[in-house]
PAZAPA-4460 file (N, C-alpha, C; in steps of 0.05 Angstrom, whole numbers, plus 32768, in hexadecimal, padded with zeros to 4 digits):
% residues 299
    n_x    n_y    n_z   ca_x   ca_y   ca_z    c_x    c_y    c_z   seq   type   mol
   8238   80BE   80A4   822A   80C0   808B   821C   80A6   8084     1      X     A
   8202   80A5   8084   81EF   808A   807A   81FC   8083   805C     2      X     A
   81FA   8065   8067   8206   8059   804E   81ED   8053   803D     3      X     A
   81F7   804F   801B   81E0   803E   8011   81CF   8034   801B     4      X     A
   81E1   8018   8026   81D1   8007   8028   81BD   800A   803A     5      X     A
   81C2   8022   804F   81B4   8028   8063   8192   8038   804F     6      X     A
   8198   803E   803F   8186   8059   8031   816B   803F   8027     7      X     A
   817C   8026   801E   8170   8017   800C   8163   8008   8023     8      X     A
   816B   8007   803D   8158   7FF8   8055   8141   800E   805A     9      X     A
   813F   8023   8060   812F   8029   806D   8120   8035   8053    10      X     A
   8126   8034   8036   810E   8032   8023   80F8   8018   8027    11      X     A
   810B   8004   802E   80F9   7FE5   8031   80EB   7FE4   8015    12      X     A
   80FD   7FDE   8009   80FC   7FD1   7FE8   80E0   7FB9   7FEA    13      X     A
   80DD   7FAC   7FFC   80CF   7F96   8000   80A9   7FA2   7FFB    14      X     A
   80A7   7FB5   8012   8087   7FC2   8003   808D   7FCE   7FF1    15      X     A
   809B   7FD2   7FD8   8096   7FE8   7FB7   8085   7FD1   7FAE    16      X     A
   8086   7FBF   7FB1   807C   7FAF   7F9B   8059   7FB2   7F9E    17      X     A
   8053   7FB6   7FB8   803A   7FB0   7FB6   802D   7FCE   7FB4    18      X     A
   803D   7FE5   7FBC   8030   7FFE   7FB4   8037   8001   7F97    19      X     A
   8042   7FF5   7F8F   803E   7FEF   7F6B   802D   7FE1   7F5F    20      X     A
   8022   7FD2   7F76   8005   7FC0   7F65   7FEB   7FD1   7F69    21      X     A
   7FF1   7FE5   7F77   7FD4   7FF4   7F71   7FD9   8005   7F57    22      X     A
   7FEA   8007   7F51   7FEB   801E   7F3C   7FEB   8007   7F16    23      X     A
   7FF3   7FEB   7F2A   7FEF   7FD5   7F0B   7FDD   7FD0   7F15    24      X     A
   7FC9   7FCF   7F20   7FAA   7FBA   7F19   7F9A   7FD9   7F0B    25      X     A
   7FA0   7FF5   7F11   7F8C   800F   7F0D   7F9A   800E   7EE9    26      X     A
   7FB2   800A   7EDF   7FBD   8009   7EC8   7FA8   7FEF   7EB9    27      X     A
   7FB4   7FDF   7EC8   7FA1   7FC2   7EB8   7F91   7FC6   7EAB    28      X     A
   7F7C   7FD3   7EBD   7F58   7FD5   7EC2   7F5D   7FEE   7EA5    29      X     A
   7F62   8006   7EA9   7F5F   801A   7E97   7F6F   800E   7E78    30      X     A
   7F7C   7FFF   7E78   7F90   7FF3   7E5E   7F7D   7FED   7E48    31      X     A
   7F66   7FE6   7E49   7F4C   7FE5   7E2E   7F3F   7FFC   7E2B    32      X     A
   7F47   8012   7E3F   7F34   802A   7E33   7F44   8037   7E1E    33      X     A
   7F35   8044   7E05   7F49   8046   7DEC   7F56   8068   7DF8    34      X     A
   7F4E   8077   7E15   7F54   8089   7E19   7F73   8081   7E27    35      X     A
   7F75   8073   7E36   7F90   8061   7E41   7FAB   8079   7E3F    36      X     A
   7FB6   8082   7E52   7FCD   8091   7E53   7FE2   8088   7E5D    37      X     A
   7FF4   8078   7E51   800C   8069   7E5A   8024   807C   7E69    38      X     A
   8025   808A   7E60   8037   80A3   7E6F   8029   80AC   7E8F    39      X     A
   800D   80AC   7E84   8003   80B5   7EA8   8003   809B   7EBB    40      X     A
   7FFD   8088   7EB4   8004   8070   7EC1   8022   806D   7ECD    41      X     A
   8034   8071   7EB2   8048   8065   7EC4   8056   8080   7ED9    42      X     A
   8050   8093   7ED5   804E   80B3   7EEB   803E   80A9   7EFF    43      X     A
   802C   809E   7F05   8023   808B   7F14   802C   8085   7F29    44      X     A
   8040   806A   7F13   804E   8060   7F1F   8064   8065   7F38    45      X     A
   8070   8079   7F27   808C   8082   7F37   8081   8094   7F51    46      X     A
   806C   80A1   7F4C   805C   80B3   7F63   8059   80A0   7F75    47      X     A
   804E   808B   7F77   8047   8076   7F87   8067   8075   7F91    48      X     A
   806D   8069   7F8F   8087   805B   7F8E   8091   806D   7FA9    49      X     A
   809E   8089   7F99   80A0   80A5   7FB2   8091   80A4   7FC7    50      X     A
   8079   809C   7FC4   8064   80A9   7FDE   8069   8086   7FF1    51      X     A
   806A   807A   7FE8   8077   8060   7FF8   808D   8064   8008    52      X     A
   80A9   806D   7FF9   80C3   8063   8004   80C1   8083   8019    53      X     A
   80AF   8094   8011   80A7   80B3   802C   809B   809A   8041    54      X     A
   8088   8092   8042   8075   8089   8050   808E   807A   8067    55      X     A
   80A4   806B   8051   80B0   8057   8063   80CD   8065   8075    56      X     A
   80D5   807A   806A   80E4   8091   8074   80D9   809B   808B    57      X     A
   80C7   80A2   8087   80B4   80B4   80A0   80A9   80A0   80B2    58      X     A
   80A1   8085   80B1   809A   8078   80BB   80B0   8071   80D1    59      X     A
   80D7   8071   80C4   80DE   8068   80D0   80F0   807F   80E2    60      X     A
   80E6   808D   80D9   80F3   80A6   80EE   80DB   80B0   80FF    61      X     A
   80BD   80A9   8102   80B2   80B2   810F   80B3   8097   812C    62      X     A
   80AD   807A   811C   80A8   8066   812B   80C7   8069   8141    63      X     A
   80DD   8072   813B   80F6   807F   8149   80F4   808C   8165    64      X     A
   80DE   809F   8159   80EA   80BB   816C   80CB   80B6   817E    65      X     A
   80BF   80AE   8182   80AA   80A3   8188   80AE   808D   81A1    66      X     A
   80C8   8074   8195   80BF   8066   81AC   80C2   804B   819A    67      X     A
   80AF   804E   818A   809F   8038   8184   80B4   801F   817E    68      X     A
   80C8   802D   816F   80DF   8013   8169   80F6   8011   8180    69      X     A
   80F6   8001   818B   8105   7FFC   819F   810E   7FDE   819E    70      X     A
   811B   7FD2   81B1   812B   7FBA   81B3   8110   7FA0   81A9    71      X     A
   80FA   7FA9   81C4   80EC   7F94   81BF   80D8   7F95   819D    72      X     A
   80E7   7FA4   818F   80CB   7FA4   8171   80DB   7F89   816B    73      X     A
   80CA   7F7C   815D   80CD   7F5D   814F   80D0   7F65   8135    74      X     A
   80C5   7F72   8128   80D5   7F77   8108   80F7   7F86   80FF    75      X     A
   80FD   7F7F   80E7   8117   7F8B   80EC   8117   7FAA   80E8    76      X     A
   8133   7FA7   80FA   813F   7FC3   8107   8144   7FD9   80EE    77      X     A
   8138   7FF0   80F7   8130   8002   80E2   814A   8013   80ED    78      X     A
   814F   802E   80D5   8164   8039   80D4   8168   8049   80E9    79      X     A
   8162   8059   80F7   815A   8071   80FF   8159   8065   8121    80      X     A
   814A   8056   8126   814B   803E   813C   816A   8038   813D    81      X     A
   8178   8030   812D   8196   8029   8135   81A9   8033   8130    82      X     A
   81A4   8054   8129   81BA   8064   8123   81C7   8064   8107    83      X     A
   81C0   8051   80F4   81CF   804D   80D7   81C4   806C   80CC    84      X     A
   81AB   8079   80D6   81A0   8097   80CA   819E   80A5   80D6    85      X     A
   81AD   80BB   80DC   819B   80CC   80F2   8185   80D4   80E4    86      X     A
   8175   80E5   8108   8157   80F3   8101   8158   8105   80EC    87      X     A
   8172   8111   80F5   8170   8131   80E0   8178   8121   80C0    88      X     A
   8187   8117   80C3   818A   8108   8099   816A   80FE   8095    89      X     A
   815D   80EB   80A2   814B   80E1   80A4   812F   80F9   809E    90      X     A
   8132   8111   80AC   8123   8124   80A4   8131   8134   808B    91      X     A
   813D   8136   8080   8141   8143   805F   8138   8126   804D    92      X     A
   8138   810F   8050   8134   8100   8040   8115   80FE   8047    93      X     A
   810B   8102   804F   80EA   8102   8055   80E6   8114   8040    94      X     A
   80F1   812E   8042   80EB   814A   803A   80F0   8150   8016    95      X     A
   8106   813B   800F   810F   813B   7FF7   8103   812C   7FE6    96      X     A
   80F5   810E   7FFB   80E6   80FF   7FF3   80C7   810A   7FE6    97      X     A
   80BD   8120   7FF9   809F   812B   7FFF   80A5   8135   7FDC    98      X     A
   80B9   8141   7FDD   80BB   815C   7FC4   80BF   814D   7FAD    99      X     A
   80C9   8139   7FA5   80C9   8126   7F90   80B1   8117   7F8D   100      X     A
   80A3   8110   7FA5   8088   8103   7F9C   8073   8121   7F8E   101      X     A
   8072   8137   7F9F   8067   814C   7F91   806B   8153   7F75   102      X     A
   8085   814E   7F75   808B   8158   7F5A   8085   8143   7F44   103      X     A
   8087   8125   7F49   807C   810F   7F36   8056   811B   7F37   104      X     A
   804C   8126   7F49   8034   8123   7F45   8026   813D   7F37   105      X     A
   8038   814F   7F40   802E   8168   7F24   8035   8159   7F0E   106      X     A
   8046   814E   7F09   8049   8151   7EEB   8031   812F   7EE1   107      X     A
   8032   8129   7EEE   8019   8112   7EEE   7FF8   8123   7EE5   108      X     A
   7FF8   8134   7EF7   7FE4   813E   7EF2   7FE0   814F   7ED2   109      X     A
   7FFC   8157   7ED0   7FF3   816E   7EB1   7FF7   8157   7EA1   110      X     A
   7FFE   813B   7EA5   8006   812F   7E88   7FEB   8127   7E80   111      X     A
   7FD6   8126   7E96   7FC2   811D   7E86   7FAC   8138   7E7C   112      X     A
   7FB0   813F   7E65   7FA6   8152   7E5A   7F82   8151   7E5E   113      X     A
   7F7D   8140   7E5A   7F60   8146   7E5E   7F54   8146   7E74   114      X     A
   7F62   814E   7E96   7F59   8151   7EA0   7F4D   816F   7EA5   115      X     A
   7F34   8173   7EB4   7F2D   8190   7EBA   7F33   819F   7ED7   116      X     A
   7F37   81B6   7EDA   7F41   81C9   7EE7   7F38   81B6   7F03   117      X     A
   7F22   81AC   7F06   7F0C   81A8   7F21   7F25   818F   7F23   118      X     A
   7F23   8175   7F12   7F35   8161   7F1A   7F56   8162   7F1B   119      X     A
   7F64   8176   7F0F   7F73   817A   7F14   7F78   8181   7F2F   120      X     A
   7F62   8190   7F39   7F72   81A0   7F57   7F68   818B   7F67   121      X     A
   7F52   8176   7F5D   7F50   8157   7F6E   7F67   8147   7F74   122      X     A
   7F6E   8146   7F5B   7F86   8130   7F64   7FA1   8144   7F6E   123      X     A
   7FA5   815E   7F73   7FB1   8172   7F7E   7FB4   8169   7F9A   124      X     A
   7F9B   8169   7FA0   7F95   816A   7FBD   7F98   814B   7FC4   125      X     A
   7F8C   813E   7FB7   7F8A   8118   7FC0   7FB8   8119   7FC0   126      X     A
   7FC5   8124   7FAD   7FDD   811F   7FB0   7FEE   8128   7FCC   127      X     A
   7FE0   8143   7FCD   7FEB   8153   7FEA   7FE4   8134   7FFF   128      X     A
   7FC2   8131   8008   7FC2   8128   801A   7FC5   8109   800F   129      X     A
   7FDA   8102   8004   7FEC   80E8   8001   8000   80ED   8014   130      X     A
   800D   80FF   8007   8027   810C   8010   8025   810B   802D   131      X     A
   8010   811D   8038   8005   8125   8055   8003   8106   8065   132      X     A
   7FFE   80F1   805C   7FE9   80D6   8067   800C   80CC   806D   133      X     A
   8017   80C4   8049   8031   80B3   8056   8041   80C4   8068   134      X     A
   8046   80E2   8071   8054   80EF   8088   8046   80E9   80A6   135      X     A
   8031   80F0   80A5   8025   80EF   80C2   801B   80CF   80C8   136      X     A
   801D   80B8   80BE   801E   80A7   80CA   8024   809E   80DF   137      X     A
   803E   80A9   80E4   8047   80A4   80FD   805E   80C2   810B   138      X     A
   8051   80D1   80F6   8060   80E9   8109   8049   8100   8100   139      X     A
   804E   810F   8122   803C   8126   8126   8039   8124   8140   140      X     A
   8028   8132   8142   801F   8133   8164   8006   8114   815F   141      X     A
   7FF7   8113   8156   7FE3   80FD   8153   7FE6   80ED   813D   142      X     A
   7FF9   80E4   8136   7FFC   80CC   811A   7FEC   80B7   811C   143      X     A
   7FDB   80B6   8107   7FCE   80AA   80FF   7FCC   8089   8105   144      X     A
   7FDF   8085   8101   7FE2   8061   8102   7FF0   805A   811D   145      X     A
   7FEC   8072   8133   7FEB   8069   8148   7FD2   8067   8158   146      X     A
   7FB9   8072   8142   7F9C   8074   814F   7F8C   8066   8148   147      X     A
   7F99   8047   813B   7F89   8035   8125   7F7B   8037   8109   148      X     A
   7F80   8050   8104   7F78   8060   80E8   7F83   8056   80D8   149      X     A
   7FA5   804B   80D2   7FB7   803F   80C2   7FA4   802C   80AF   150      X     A
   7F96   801F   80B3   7F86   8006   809E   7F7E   8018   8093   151      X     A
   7F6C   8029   80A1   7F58   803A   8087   7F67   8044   8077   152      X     A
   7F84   8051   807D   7F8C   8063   806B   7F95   8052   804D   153      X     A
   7FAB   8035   8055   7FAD   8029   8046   7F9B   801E   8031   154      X     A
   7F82   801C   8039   7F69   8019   802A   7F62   8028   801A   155      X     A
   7F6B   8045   801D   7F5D   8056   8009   7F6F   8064   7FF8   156      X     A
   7F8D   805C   8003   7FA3   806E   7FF3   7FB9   8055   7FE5   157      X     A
   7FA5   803B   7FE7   7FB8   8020   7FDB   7FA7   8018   7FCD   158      X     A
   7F85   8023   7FD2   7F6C   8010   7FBE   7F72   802A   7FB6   159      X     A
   7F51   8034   7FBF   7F3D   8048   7FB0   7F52   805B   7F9E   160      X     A
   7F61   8061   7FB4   7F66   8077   7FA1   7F7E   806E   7F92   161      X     A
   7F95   805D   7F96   7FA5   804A   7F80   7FA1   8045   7F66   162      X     A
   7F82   8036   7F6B   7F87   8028   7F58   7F6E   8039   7F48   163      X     A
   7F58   8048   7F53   7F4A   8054   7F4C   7F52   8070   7F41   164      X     A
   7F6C   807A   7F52   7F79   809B   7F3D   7F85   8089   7F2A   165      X     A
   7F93   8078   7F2A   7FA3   8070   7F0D   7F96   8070   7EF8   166      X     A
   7F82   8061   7EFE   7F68   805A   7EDF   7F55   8074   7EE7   167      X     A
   7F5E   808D   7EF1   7F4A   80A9   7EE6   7F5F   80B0   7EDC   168      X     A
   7F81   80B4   7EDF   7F93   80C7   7ED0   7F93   80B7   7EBD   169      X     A
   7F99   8098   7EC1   7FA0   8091   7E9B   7F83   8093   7E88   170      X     A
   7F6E   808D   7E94   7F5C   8095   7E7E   7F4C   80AF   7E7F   171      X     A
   7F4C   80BF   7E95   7F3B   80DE   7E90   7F1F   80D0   7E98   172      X     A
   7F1D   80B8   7EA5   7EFD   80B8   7E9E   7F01   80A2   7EC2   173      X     A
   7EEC   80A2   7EC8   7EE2   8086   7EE0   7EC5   8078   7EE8   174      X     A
   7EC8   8066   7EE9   7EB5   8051   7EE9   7EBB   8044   7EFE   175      X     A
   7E9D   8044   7F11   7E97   8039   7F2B   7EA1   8019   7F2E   176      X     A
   7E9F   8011   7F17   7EA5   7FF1   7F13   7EC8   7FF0   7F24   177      X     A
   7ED3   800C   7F1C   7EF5   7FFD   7F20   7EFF   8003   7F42   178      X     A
   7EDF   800C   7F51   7EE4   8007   7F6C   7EDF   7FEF   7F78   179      X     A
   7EDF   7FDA   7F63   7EE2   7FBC   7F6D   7F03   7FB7   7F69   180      X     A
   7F0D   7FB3   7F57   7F27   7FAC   7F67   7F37   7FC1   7F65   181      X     A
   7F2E   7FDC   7F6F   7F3A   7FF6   7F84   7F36   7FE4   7FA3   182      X     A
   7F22   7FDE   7FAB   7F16   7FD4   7FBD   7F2F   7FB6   7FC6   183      X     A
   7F2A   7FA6   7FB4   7F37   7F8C   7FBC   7F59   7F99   7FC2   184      X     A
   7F61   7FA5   7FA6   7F83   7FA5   7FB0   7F82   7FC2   7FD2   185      X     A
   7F6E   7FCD   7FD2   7F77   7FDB   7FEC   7F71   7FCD   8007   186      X     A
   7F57   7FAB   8002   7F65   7F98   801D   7F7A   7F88   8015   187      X     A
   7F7D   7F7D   8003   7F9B   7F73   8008   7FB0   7F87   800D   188      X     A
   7FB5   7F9A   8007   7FCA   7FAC   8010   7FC5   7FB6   8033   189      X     A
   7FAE   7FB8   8049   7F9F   7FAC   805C   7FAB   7F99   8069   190      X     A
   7FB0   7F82   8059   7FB5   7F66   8067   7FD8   7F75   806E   191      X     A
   7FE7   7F79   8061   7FFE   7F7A   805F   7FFE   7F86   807B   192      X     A
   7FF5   7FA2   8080   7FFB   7FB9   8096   7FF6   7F9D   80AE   193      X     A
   7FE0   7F8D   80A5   7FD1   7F87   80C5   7FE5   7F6F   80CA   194      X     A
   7FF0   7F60   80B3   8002   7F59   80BC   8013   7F5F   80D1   195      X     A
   8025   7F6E   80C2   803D   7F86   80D7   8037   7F8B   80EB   196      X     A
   800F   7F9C   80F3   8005   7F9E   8109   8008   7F83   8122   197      X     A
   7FFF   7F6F   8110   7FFD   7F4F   8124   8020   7F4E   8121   198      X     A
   8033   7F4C   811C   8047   7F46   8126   8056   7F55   8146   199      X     A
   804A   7F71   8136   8053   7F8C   814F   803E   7F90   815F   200      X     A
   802C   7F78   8162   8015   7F85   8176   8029   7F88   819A   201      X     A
   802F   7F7A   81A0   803C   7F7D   81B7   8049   7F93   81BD   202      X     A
   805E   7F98   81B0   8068   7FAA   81B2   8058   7FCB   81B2   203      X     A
   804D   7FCD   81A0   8043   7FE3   8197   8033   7FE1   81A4   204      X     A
   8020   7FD4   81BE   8009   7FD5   81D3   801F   7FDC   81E9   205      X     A
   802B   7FD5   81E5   8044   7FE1   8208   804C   7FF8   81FB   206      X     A
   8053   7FFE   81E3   805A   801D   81DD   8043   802C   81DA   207      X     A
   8031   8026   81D6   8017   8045   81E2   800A   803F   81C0   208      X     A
   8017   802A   81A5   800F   8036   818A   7FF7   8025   818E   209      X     A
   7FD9   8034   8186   7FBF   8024   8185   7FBB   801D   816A   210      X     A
   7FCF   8010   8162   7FBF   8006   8145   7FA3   7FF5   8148   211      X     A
   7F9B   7FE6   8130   7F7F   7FD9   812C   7F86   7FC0   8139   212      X     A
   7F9A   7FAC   813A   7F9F   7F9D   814A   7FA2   7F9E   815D   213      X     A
   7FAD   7FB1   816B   7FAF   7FBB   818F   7F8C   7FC0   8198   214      X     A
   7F78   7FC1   8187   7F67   7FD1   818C   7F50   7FBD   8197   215      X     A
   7F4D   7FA1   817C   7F40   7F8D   817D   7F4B   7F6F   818A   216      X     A
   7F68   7F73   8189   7F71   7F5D   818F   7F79   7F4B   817B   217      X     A
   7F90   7F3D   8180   7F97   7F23   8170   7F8B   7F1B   816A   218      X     A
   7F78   7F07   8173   7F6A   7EF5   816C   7F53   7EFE   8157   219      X     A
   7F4D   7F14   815B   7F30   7F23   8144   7F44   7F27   812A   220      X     A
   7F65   7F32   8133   7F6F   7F40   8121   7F77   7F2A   8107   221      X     A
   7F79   7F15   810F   7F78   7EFB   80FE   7F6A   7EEF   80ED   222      X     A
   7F46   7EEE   80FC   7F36   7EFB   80E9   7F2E   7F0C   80D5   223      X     A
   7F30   7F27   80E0   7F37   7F3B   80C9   7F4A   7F32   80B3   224      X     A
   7F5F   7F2E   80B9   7F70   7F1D   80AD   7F68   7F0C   808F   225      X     A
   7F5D   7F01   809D   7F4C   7EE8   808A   7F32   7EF1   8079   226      X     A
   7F27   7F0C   807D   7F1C   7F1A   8073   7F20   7F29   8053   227      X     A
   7F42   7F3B   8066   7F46   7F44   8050   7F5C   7F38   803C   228      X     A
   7F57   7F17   803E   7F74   7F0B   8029   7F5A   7EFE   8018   229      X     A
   7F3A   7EF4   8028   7F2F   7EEC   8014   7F17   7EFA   8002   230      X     A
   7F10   7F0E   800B   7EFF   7F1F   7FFE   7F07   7F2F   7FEC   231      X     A
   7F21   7F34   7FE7   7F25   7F45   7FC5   7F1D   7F31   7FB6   232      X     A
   7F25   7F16   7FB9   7F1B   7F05   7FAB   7EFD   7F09   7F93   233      X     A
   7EF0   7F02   7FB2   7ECE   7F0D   7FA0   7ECA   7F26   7F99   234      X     A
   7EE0   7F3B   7F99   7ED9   7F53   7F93   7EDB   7F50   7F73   235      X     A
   7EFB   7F3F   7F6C   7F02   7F45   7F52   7EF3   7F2D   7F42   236      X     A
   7EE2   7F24   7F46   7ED8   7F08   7F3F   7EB9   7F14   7F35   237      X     A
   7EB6   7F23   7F3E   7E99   7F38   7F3F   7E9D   7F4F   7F24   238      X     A
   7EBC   7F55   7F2C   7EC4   7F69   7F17   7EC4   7F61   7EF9   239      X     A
   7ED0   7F48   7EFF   7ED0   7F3A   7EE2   7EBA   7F30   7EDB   240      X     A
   7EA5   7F29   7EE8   7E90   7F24   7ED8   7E7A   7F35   7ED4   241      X     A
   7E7B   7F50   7EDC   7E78   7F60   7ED3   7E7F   7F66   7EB0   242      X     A
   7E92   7F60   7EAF   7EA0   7F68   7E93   7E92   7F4F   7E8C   243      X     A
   7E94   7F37   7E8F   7E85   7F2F   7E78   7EA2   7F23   7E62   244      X     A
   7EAE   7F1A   7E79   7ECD   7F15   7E72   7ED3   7EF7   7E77   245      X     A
   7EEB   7EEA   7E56   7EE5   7ED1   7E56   7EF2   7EC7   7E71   246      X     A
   7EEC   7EAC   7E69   7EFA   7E99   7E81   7F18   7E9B   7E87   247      X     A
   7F25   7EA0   7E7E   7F45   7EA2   7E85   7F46   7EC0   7E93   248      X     A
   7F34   7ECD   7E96   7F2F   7EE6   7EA3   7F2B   7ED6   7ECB   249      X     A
   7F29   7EC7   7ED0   7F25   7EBD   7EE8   7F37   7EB1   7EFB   250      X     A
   7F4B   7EAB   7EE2   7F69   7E99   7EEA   7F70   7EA2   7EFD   251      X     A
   7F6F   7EC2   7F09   7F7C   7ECF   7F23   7F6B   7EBF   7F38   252      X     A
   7F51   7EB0   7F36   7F4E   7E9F   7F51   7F67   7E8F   7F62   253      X     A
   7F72   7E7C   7F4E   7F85   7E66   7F4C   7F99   7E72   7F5D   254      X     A
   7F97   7E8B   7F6D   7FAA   7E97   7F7B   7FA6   7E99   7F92   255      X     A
   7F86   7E8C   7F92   7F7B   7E84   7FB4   7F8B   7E6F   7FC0   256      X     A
   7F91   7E61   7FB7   7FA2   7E49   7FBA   7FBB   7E51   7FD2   257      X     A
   7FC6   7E5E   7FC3   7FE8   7E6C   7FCB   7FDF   7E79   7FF1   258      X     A
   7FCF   7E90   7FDF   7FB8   7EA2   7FEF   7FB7   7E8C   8007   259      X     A
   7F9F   7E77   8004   7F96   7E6D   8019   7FA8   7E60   802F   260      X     A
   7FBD   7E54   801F   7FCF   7E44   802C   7FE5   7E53   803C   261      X     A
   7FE4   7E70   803A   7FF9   7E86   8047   7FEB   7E8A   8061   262      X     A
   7FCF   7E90   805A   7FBC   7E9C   806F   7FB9   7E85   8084   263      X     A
   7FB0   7E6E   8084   7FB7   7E59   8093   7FCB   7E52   809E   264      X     A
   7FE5   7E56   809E   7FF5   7E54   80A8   8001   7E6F   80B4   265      X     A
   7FF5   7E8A   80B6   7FEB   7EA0   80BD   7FD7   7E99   80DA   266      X     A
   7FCA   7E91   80D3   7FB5   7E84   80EA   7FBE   7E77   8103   267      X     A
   7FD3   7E68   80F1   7FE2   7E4C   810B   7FFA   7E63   811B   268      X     A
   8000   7E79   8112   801A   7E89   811C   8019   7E84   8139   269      X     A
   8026   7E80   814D   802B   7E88   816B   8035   7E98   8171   270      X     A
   8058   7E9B   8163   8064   7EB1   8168   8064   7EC0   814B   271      X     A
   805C   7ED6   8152   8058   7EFA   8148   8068   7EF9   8139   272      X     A
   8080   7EF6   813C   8097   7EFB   8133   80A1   7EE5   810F   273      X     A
   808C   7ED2   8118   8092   7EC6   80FD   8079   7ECA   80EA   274      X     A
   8071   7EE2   80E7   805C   7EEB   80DA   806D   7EFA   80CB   275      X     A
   807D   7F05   80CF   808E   7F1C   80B6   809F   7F13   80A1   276      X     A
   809B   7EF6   809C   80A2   7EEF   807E   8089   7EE7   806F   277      X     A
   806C   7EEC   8079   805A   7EF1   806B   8052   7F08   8064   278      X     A
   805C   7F1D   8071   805E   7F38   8061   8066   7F38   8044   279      X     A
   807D   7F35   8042   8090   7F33   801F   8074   7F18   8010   280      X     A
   806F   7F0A   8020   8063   7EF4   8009   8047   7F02   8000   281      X     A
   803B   7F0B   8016   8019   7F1A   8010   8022   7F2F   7FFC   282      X     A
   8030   7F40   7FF8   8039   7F55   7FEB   8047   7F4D   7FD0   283      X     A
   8051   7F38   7FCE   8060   7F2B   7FAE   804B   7F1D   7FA4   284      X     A
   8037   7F0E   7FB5   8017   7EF9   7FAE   800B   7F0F   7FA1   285      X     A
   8006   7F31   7FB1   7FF3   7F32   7FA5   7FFB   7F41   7F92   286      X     A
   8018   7F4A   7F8A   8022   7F5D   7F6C   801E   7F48   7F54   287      X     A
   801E   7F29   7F5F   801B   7F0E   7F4B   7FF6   7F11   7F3F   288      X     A
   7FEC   7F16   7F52   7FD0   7F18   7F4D   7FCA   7F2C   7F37   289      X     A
   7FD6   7F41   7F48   7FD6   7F56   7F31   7FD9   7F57   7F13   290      X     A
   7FEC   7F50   7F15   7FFA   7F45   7EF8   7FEB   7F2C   7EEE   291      X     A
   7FE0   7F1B   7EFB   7FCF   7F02   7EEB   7FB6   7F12   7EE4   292      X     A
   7FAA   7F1F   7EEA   7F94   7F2B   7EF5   7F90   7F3E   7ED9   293      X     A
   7FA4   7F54   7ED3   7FAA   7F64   7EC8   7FA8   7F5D   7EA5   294      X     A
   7FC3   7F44   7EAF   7FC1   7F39   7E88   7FAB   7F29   7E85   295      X     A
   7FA0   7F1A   7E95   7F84   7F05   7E85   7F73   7F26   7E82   296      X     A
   7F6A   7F32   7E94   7F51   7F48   7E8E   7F53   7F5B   7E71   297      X     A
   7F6E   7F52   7E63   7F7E   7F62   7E4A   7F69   7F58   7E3B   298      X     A
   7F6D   7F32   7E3D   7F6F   7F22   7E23   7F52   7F26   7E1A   299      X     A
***
């Protein structure tokens, strides 16, 4: 019988934080519209939350049965890989998981009354294929983030659509403007995966997985890298002056600093393996961002 503590490892408490910062920068942003639905936001929230700790369930019972986690993976030893879960518990908790994120997202959907029949069965369908994205990641006959697709998906189901469904359910309304930092928080959430990717490139190139790192190589994937830790930057810097927003609205620069000085020493890595305590820091940097980001754009 899996213990707790086993349930609470292969949730990996460590990424909630940052699939919670798409759902606080889309809250932030919608927080001045006088339509603002605090209830659909934080339904949001907890939806997110579900479709994460599925993503990291299924991830770790597919990366399992697959291959992929074996002796030589350099990150730590997942459940299912060392017997603390079996497959079969491991598959009802996928399945229990799927049905609780469904069920946070119907009721997400009716709380916001003013949506219409057409967007309701939008965000219907955008919820299914959530559900669908964090399962087949890495299980199916063709999972996804073994065919280098994994970035894109994170991009569009950690930005666009994060931070961009939050601020359409809490306010009923959307504006092109808030696919600037939809945009920024879905590369930093990017950086995180390609992280993980550059730590497990080895491995996962002798196990058959073609992620975006296996694809281009270390050395490009570093670049990229450096791409996507400094360009949300000018995304949300663009955003804000857009608004026409005072100066203490900018303070989230002052986070380049932290930012720059992680990524450089990111750069100098040799061994792979000491890249995975910049995972937890890119992921807590950028829920800090969020939150700086969030209250100056209030004031």
């Amino acid at each position: 019988m899996p213990t707790l503590q086993s349930w609470i490892k292969a949730a990996r408490l460590r990424t909630l934080p940052l699939a919670l910062s798409s759902v606080a920068l889309g809250a932030f942003v919608a927080a001045k519209e006088p339509t603002f639905n605090v209830a659909a936001a934080l339904l949001a929230g907890i939806t997110t939350l579900l479709l994460q700790i599925l993503s990291n369930f299924a991830n770790d019972l597919g990366d399992a049965k697959s291959g992929i986690d074996n002796d030589q993976r350099v990150g730590p030893k997942r459940t299912v890989q060392s017997g603390e879960i079996s497959r079969s518990n491991m598959k009802i908790a996928v399945s229990m998981t799927a049905g609780m994120a469904f069920l946070t997202g119907i009721l997400l959907i009716f709380s916001v009354a003013d949506l219409s029949n057409q967007q309701q069965l939008l965000f219907l369908g955008l919820g299914l294929a959530a559900i669908a994205a964090a399962i087949t990641y890495t299980i199916g006959k063709r999972p996804y983030g073994y065919l280098g697709l994994g970035d894109l998906f994170v991009f569009l189901f950690f930005g666009l659509i994060g931070v961009g469904g939050t601020y359409l359910v809490a306010t009923a309304s959307f504006k092109l403007s808030v696919l600037l930092p939809a945009a920024a928080m879905g590369l930093w959430s990017t950086g995180v995966l390609n992280l993980n990717n550059m730590r497990d490139h080895a491995n996962d190139r002798f196990s058959g997985k073609r992620t975006l790192v296996v694809k281009i190589g270390y050395h490009n994937a570093l670049l990229y890298h450096a791409f996507l830790i400094l360009v949300p930057f000018v995304l949300l810097t663009i955003f804000v002056a857009q608004r026409n927003s005072s100066l203490i609205s900018y303070a989230f620069l002052l986070a380049l600093i932290p930012f720059i000085n992680d990524l450089l020493h990111v750069l100098k890595v040799r061994n792979p393996a000491d890249l995975d305590p910049f995972l937890r820091k890119l992921a807590l940097k950028t829920m800090l961002v969020t939150i700086v980001f969030g209250l100056t754009t209030l004031m």
